[in-house]
mmJSON file of the N, C-alpha and C atoms, coordinates in Angstrom:
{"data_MODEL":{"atom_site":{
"group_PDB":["ATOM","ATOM","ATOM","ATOM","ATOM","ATOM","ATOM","ATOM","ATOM","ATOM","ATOM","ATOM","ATOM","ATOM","ATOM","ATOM","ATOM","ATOM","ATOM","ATOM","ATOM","ATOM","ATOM","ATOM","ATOM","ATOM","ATOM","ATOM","ATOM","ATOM","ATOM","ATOM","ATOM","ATOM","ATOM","ATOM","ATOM","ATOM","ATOM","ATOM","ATOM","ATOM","ATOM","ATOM","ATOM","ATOM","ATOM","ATOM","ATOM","ATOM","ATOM","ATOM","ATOM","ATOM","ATOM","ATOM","ATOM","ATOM","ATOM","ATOM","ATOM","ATOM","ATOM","ATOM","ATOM","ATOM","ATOM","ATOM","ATOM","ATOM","ATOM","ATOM","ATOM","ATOM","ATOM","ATOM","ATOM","ATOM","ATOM","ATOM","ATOM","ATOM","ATOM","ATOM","ATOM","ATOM","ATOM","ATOM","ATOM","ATOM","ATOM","ATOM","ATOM","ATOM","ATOM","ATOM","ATOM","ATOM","ATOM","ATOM","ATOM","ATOM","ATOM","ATOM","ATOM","ATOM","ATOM","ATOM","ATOM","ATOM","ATOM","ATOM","ATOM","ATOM","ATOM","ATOM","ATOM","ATOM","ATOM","ATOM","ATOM","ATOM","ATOM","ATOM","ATOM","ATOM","ATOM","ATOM","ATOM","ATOM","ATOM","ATOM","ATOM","ATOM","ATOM","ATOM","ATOM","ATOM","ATOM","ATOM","ATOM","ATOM","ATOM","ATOM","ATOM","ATOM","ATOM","ATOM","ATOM","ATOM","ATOM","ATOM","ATOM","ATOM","ATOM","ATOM","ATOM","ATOM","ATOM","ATOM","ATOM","ATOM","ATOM","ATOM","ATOM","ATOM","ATOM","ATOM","ATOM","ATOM","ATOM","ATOM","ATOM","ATOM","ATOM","ATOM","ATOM","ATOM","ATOM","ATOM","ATOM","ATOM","ATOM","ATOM","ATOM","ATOM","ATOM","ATOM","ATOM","ATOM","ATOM","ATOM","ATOM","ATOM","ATOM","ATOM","ATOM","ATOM","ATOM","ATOM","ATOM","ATOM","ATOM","ATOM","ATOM","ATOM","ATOM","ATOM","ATOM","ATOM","ATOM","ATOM","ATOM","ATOM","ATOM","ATOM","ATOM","ATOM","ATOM","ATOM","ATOM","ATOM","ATOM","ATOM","ATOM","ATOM","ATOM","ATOM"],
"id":[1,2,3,4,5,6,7,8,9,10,11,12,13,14,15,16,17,18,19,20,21,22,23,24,25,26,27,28,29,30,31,32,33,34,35,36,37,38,39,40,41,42,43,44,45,46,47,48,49,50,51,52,53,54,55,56,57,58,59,60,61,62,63,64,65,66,67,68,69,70,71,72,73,74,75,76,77,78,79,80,81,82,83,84,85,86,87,88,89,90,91,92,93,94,95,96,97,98,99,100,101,102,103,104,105,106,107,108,109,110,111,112,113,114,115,116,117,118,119,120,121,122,123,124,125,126,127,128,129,130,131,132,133,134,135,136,137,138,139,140,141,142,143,144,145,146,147,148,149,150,151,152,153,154,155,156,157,158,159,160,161,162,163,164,165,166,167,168,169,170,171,172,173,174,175,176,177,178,179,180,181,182,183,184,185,186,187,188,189,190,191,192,193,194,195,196,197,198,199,200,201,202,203,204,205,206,207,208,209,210,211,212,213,214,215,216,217,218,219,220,221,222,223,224,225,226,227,228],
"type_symbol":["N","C","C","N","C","C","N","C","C","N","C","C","N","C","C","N","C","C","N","C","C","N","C","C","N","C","C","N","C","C","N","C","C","N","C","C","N","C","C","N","C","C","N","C","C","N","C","C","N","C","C","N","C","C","N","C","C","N","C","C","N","C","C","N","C","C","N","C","C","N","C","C","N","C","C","N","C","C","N","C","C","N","C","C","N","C","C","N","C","C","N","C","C","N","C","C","N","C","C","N","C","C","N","C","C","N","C","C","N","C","C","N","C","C","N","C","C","N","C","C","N","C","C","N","C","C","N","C","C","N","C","C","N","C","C","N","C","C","N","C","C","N","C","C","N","C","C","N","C","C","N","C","C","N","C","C","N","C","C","N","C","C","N","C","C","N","C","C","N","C","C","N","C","C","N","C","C","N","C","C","N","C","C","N","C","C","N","C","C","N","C","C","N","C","C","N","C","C","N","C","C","N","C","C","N","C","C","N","C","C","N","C","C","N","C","C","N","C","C","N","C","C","N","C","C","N","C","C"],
"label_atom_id":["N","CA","C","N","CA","C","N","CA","C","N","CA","C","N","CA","C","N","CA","C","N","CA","C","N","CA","C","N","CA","C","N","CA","C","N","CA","C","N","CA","C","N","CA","C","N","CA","C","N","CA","C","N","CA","C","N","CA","C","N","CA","C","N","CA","C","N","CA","C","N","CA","C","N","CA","C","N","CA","C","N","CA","C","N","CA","C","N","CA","C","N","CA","C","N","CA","C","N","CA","C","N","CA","C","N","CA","C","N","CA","C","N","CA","C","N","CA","C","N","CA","C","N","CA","C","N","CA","C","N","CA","C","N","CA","C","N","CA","C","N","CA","C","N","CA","C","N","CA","C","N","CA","C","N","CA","C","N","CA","C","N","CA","C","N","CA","C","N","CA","C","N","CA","C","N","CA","C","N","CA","C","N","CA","C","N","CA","C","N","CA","C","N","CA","C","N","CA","C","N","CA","C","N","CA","C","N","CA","C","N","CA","C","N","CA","C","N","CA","C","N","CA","C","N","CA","C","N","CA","C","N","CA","C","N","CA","C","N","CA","C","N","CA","C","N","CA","C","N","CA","C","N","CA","C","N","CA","C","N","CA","C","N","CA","C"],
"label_alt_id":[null,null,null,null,null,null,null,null,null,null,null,null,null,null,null,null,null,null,null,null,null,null,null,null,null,null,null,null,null,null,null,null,null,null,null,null,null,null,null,null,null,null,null,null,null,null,null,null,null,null,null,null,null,null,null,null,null,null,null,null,null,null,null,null,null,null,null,null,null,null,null,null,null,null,null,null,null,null,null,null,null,null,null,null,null,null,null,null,null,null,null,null,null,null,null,null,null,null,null,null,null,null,null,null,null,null,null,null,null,null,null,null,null,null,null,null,null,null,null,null,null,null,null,null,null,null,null,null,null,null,null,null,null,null,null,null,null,null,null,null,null,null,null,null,null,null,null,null,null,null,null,null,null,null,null,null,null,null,null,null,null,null,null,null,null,null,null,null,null,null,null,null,null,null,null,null,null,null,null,null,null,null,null,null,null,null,null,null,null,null,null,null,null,null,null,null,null,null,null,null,null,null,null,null,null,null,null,null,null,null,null,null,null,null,null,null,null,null,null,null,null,null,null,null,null,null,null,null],
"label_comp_id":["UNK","UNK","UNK","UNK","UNK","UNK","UNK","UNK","UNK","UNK","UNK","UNK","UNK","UNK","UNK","UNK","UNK","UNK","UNK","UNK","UNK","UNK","UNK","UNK","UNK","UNK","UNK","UNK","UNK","UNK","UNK","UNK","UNK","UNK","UNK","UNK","UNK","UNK","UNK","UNK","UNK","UNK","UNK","UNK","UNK","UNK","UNK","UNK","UNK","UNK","UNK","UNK","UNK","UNK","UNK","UNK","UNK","UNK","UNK","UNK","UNK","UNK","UNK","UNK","UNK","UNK","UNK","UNK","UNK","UNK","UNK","UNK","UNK","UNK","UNK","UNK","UNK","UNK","UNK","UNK","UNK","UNK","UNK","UNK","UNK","UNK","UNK","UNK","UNK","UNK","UNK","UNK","UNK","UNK","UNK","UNK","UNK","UNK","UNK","UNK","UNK","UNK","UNK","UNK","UNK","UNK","UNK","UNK","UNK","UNK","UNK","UNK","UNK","UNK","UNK","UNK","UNK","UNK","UNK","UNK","UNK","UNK","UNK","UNK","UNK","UNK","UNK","UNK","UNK","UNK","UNK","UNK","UNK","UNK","UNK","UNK","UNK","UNK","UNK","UNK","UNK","UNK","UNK","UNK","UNK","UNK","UNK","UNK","UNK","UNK","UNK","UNK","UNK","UNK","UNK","UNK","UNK","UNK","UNK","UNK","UNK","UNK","UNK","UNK","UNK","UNK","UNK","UNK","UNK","UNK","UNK","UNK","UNK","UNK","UNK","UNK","UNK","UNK","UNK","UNK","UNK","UNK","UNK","UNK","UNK","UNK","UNK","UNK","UNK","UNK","UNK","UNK","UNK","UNK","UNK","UNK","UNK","UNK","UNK","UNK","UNK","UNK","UNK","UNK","UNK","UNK","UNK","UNK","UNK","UNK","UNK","UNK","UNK","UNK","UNK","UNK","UNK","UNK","UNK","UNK","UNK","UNK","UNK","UNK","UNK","UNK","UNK","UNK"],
"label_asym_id":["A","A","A","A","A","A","A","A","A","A","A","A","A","A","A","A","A","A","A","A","A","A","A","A","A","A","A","A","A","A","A","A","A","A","A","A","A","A","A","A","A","A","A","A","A","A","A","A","A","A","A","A","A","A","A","A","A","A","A","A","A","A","A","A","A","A","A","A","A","A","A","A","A","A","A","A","A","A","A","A","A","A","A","A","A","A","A","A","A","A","A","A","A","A","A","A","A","A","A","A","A","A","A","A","A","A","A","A","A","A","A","A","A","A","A","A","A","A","A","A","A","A","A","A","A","A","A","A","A","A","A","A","A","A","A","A","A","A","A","A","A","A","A","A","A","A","A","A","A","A","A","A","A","A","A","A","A","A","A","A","A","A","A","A","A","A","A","A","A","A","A","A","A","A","A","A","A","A","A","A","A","A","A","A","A","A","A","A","A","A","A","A","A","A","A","A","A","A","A","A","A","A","A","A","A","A","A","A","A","A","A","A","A","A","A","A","A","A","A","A","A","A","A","A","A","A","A","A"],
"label_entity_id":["1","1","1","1","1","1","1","1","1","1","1","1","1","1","1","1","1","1","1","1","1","1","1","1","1","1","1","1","1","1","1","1","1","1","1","1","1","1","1","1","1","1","1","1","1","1","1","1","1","1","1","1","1","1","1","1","1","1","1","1","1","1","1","1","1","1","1","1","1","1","1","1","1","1","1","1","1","1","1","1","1","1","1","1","1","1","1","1","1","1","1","1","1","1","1","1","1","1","1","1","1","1","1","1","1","1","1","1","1","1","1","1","1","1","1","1","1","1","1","1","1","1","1","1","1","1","1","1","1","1","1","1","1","1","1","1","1","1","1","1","1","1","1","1","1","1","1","1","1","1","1","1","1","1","1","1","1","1","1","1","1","1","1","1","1","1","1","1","1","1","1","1","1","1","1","1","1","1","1","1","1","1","1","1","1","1","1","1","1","1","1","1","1","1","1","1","1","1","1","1","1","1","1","1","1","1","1","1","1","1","1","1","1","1","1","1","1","1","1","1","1","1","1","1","1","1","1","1"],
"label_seq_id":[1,1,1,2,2,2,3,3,3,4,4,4,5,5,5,6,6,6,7,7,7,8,8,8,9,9,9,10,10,10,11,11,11,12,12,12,13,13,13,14,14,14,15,15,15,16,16,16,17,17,17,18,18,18,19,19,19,20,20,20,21,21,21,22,22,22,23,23,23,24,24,24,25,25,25,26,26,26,27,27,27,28,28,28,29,29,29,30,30,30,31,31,31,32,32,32,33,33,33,34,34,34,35,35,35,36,36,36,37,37,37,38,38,38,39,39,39,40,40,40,41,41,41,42,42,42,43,43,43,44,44,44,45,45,45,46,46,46,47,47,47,48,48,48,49,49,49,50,50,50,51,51,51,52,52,52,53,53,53,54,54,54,55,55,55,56,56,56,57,57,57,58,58,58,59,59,59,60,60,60,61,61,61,62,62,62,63,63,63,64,64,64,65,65,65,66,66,66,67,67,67,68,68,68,69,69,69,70,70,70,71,71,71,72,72,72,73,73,73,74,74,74,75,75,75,76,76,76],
"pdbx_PDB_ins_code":[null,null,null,null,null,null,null,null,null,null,null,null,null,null,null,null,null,null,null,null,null,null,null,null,null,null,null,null,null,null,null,null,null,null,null,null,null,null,null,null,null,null,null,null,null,null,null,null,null,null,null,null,null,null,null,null,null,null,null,null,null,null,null,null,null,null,null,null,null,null,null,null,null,null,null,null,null,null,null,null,null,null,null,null,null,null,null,null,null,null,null,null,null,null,null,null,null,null,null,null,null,null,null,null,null,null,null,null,null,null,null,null,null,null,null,null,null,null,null,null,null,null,null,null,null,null,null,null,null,null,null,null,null,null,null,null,null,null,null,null,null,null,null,null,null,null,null,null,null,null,null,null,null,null,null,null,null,null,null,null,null,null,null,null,null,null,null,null,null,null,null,null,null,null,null,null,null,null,null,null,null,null,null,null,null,null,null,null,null,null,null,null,null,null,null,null,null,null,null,null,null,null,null,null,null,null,null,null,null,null,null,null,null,null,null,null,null,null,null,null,null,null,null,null,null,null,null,null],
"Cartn_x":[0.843,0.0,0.881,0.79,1.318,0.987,1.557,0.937,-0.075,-0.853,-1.613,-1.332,-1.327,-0.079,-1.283,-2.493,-3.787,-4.184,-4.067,-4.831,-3.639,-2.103,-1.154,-1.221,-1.796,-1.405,-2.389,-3.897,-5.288,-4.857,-4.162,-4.361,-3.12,-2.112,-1.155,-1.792,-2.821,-3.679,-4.709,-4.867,-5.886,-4.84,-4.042,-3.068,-2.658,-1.996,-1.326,-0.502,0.405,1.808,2.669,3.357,4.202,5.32,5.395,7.084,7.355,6.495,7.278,6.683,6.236,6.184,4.994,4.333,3.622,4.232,4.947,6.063,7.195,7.479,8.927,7.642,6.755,6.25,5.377,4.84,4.412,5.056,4.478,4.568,5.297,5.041,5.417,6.978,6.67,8.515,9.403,9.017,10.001,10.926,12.061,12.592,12.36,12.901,12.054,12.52,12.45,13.017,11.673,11.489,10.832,9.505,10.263,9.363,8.273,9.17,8.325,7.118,7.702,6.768,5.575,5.798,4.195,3.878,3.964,3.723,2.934,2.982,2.433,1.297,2.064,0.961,-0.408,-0.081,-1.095,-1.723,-1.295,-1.629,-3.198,-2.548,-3.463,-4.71,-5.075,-5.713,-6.765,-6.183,-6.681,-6.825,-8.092,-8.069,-7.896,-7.563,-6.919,-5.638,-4.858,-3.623,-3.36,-3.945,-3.49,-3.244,-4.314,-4.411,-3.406,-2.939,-1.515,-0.254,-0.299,1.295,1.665,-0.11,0.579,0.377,0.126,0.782,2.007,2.609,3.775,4.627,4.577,5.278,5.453,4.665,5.331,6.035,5.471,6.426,7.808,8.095,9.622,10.213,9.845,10.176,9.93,8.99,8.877,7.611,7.185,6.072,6.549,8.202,8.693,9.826,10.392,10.918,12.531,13.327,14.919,15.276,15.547,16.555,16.158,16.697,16.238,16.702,17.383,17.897,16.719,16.379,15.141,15.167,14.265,14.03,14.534,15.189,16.03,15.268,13.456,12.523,12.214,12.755,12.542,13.899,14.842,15.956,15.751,16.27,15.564,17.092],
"Cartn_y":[-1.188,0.0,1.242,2.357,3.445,4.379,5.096,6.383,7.633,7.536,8.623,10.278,10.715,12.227,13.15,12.69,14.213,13.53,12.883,12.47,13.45,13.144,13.455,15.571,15.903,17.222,17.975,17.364,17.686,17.59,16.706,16.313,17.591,18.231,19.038,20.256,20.543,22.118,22.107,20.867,21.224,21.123,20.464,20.491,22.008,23.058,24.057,23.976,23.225,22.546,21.51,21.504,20.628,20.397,20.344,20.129,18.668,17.379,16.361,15.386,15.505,14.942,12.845,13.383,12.209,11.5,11.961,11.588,10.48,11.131,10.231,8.712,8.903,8.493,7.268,7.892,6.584,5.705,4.404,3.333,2.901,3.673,3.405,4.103,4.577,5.016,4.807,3.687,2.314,1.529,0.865,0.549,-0.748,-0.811,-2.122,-3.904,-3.736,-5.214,-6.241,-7.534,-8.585,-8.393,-7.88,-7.275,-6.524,-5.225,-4.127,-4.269,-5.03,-5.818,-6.076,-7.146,-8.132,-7.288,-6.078,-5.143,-4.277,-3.801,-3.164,-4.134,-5.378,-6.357,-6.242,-6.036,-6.637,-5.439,-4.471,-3.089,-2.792,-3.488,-3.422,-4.256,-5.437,-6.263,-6.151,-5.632,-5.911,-4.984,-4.362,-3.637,-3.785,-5.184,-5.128,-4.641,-5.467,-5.162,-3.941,-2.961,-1.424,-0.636,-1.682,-0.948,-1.311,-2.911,-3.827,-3.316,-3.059,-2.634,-1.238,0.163,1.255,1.105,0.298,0.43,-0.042,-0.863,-1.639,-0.77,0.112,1.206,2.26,2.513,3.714,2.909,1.573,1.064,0.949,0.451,0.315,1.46,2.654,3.269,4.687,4.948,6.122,6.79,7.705,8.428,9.575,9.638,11.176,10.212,10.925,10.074,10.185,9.565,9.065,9.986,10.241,11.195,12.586,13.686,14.212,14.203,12.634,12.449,12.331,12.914,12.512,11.18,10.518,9.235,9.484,8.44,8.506,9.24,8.886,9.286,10.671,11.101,12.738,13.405,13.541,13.528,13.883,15.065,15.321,15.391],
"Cartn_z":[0.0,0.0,0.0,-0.823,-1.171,-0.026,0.2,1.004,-0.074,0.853,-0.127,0.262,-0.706,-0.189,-0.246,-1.043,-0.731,1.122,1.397,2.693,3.731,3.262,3.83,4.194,3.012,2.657,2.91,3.108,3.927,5.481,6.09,7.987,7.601,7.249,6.878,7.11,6.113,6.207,7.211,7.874,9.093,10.383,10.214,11.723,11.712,10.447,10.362,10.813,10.421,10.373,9.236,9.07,8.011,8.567,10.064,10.745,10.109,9.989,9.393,10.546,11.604,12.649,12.442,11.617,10.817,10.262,9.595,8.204,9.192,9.947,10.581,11.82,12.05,12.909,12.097,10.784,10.094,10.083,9.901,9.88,8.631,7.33,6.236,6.1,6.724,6.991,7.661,8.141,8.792,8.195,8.342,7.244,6.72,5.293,5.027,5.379,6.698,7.128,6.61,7.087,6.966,7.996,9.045,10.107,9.954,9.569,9.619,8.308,7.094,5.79,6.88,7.235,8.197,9.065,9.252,10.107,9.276,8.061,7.472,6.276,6.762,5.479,6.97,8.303,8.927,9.18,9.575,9.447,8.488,6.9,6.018,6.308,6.925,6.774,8.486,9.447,10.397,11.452,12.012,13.065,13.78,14.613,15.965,15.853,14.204,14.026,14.494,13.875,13.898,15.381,16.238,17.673,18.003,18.245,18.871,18.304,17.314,16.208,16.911,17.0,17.541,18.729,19.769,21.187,21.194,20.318,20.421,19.917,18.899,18.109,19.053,19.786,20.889,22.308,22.297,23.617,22.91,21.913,21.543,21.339,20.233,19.422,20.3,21.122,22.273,21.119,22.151,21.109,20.103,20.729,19.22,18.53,17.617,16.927,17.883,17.18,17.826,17.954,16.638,15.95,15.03,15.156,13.99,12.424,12.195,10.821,10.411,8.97,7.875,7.464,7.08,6.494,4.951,4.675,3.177,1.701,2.035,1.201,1.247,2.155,2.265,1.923,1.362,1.267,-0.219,-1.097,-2.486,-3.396],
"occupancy":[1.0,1.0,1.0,1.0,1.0,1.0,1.0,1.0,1.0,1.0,1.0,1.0,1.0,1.0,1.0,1.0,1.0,1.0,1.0,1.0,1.0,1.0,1.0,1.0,1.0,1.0,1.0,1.0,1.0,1.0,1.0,1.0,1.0,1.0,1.0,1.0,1.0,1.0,1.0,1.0,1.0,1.0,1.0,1.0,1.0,1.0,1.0,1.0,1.0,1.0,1.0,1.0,1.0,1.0,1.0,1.0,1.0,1.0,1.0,1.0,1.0,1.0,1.0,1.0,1.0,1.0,1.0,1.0,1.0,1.0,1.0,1.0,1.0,1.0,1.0,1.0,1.0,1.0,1.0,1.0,1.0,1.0,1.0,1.0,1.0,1.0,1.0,1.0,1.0,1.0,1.0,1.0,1.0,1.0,1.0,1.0,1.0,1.0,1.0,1.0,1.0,1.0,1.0,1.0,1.0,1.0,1.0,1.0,1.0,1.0,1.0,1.0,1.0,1.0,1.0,1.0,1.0,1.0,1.0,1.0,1.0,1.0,1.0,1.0,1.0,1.0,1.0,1.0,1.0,1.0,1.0,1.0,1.0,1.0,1.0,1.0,1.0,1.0,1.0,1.0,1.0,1.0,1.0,1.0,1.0,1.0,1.0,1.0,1.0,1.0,1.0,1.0,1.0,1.0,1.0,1.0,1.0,1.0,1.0,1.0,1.0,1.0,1.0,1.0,1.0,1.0,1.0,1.0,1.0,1.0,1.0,1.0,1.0,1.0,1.0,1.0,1.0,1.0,1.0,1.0,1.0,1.0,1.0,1.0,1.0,1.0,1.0,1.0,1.0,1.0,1.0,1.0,1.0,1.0,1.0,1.0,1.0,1.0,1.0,1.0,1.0,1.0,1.0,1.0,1.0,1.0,1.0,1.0,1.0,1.0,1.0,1.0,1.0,1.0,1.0,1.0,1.0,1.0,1.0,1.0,1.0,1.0,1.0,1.0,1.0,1.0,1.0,1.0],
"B_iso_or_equiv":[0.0,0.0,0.0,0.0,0.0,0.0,0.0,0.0,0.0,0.0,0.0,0.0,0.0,0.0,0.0,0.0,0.0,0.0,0.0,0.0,0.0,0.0,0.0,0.0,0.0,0.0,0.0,0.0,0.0,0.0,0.0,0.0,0.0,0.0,0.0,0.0,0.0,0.0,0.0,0.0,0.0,0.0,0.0,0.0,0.0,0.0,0.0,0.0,0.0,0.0,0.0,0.0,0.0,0.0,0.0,0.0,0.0,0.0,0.0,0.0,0.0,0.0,0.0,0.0,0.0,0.0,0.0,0.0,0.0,0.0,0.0,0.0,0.0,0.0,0.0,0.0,0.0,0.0,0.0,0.0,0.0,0.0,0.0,0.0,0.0,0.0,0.0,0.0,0.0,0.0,0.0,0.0,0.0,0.0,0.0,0.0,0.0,0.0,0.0,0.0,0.0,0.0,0.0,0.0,0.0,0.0,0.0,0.0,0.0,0.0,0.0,0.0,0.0,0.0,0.0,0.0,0.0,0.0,0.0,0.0,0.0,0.0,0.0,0.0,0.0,0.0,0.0,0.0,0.0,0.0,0.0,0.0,0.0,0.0,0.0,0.0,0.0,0.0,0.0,0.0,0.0,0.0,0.0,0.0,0.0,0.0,0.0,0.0,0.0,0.0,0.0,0.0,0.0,0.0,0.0,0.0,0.0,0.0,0.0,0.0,0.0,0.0,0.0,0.0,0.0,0.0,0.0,0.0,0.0,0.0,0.0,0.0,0.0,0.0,0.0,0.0,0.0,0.0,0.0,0.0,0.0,0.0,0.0,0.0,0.0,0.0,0.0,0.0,0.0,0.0,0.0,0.0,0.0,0.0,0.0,0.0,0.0,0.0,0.0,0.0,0.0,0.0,0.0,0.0,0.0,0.0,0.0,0.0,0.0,0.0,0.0,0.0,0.0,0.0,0.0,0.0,0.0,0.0,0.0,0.0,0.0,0.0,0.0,0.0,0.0,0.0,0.0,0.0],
"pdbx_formal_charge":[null,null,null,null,null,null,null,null,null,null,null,null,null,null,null,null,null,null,null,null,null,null,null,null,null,null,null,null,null,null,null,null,null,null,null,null,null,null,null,null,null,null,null,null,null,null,null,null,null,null,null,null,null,null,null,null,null,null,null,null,null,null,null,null,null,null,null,null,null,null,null,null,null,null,null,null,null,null,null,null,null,null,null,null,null,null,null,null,null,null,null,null,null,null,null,null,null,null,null,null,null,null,null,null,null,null,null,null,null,null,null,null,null,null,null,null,null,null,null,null,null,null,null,null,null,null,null,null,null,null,null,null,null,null,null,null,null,null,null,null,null,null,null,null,null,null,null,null,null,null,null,null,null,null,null,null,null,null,null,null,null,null,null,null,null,null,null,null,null,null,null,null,null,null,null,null,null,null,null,null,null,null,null,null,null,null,null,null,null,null,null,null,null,null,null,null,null,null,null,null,null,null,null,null,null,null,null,null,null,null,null,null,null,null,null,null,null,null,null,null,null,null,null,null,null,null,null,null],
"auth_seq_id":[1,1,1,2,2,2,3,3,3,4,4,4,5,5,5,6,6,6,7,7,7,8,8,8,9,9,9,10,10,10,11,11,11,12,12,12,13,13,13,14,14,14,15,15,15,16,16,16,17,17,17,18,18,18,19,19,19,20,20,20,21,21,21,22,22,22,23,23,23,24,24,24,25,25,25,26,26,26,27,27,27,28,28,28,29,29,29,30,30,30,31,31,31,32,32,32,33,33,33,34,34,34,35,35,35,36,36,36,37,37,37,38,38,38,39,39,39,40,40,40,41,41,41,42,42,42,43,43,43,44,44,44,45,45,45,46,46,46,47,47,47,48,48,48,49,49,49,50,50,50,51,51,51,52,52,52,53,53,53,54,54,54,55,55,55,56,56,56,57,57,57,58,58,58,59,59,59,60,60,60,61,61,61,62,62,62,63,63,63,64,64,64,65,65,65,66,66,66,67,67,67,68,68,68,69,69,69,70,70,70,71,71,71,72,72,72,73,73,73,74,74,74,75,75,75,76,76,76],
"auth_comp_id":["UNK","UNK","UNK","UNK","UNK","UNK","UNK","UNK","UNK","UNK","UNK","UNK","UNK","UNK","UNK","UNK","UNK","UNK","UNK","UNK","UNK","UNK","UNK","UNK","UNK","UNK","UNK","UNK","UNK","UNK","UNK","UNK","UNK","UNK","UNK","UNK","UNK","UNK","UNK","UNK","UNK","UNK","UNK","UNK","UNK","UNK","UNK","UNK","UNK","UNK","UNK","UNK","UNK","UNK","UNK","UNK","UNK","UNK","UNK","UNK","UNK","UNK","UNK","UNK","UNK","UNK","UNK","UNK","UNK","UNK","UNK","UNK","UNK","UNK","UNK","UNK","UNK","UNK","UNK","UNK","UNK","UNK","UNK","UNK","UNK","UNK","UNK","UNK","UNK","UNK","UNK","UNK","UNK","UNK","UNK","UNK","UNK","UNK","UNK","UNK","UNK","UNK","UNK","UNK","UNK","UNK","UNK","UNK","UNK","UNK","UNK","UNK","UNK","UNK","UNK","UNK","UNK","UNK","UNK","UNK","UNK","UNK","UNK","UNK","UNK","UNK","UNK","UNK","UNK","UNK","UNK","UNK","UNK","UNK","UNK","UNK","UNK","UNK","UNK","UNK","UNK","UNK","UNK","UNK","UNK","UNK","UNK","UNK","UNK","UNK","UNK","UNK","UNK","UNK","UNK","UNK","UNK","UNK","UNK","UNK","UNK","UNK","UNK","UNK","UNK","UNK","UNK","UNK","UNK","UNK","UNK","UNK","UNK","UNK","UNK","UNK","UNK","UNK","UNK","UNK","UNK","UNK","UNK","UNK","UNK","UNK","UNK","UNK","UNK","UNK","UNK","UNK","UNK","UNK","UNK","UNK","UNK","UNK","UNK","UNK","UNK","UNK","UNK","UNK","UNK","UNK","UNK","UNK","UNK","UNK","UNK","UNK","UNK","UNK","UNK","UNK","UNK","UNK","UNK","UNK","UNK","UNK","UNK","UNK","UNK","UNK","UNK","UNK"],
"auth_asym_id":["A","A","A","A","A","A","A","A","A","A","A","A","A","A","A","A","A","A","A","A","A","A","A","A","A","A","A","A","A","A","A","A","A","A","A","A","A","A","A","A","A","A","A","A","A","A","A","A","A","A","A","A","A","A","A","A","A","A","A","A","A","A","A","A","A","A","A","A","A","A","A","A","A","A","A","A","A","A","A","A","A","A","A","A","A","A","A","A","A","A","A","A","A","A","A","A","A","A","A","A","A","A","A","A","A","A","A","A","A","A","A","A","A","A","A","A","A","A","A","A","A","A","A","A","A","A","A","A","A","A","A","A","A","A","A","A","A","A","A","A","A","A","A","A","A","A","A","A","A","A","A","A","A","A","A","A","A","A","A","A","A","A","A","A","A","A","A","A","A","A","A","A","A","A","A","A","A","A","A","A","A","A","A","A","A","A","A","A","A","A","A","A","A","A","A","A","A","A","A","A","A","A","A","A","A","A","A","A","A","A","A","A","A","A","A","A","A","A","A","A","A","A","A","A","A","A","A","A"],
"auth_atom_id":["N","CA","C","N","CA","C","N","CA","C","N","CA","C","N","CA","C","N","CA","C","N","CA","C","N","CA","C","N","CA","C","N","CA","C","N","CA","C","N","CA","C","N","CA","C","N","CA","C","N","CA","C","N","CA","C","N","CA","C","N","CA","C","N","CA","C","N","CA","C","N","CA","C","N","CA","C","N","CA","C","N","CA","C","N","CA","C","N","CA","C","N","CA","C","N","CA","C","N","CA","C","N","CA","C","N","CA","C","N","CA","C","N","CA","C","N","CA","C","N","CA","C","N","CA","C","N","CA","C","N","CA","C","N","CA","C","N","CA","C","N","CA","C","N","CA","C","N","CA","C","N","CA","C","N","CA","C","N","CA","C","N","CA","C","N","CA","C","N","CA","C","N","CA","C","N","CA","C","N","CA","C","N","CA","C","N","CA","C","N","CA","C","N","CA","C","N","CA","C","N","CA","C","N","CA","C","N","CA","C","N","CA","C","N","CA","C","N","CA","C","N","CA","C","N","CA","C","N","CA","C","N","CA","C","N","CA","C","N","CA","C","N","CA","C","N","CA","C","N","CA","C","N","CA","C","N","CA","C","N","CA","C","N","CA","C"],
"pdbx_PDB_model_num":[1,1,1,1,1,1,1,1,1,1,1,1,1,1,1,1,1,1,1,1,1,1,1,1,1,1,1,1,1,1,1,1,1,1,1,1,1,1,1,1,1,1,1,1,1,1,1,1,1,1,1,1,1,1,1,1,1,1,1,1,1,1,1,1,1,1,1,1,1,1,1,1,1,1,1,1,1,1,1,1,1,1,1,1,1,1,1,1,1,1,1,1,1,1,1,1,1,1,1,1,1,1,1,1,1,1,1,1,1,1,1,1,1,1,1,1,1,1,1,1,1,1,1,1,1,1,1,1,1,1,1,1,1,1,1,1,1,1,1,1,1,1,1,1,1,1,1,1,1,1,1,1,1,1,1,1,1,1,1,1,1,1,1,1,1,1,1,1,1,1,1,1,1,1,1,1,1,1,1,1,1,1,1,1,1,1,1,1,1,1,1,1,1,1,1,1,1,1,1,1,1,1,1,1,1,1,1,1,1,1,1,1,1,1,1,1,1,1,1,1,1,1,1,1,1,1,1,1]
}}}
């Protein structure tokens, strides 16, 4: 599944912000291990998935991001 960038660029003009903070925190901008794949294959398929993956995504990963390096896809 693609990211959809009008969904991205609408929650953008209603937050009144574009710091990036979505962008590094999605899911789809994880890197592409085997893992994070069945993470986003389950993501797609299942609503419990989505609840279990983001409690588990802020217990590992914290609720802000690491670092302030950009993800490779944002990088022009």
């Amino acid at each position: 599944m693609a990211v959809n960038q009008e969904n991205c660029f609408t929650f953008w003009r209603k937050a009144g912000t574009d710091c990036g903070v979505c962008m590094s925190t999605c899911p789809y901008s994880k890197p592409d291990t085997l893992l994070h794949k069945f993470v986003r294959w389950s993501i797609n398929r299942s609503q419990f998935a989505r609840h279990f993956f983001l409690f588990l995504d802020d217990y590992l990963y914290g609720r802000r991001p690491l670092s302030l390096k950009k993800p490779h896809w944002m990088e022009l």
